[in-house]
N, C-alpha and C positions, 0 to 999 in steps of 0.2 A: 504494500500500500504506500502511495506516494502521500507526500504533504499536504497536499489540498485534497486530497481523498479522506483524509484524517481528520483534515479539518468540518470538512461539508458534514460527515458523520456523527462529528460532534457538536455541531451546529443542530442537527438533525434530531439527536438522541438526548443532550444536555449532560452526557454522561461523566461523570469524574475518570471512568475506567476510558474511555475514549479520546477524553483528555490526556491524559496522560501516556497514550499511546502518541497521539502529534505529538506531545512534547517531546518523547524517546528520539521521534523519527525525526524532528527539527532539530533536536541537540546532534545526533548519529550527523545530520550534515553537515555541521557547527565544526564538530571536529574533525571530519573527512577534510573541510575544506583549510580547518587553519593546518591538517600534516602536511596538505598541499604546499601550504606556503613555508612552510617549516622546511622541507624537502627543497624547496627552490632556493632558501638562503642556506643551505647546508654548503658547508667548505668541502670543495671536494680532495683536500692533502690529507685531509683524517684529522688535523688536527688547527687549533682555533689561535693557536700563536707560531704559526708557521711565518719562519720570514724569506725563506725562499736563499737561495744561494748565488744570487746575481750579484754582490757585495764579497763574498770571499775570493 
């Protein structure tokens, strides 16, 4: 079930238990999208104090 599926049904029903299912599924996208962004700024040398060897 998508998010606006989730939601239409809890609009529909008034349920606490359907609520709480959108919330699951909007949270679940919440953080799908910030590893996205997490993953895009990841260093890809392994490590976060790398200075690289162009100075030696």
């Amino acid at each position: 079930m998508d998010e606006m599926n989730a939601w239409s049904t809890f609009l529909t029903t008034g349920s606490v238990l359907d609520y709480l299912r959108y919330k699951a599924i909007q949270e679940e996208r919440e953080q799908n999208s910030l590893n996205r962004s997490e993953d895009s700024n990841e260093v890809f040398n392994g490590r976060s104090d790398y200075k690289g060897t162009e100075y030696r």
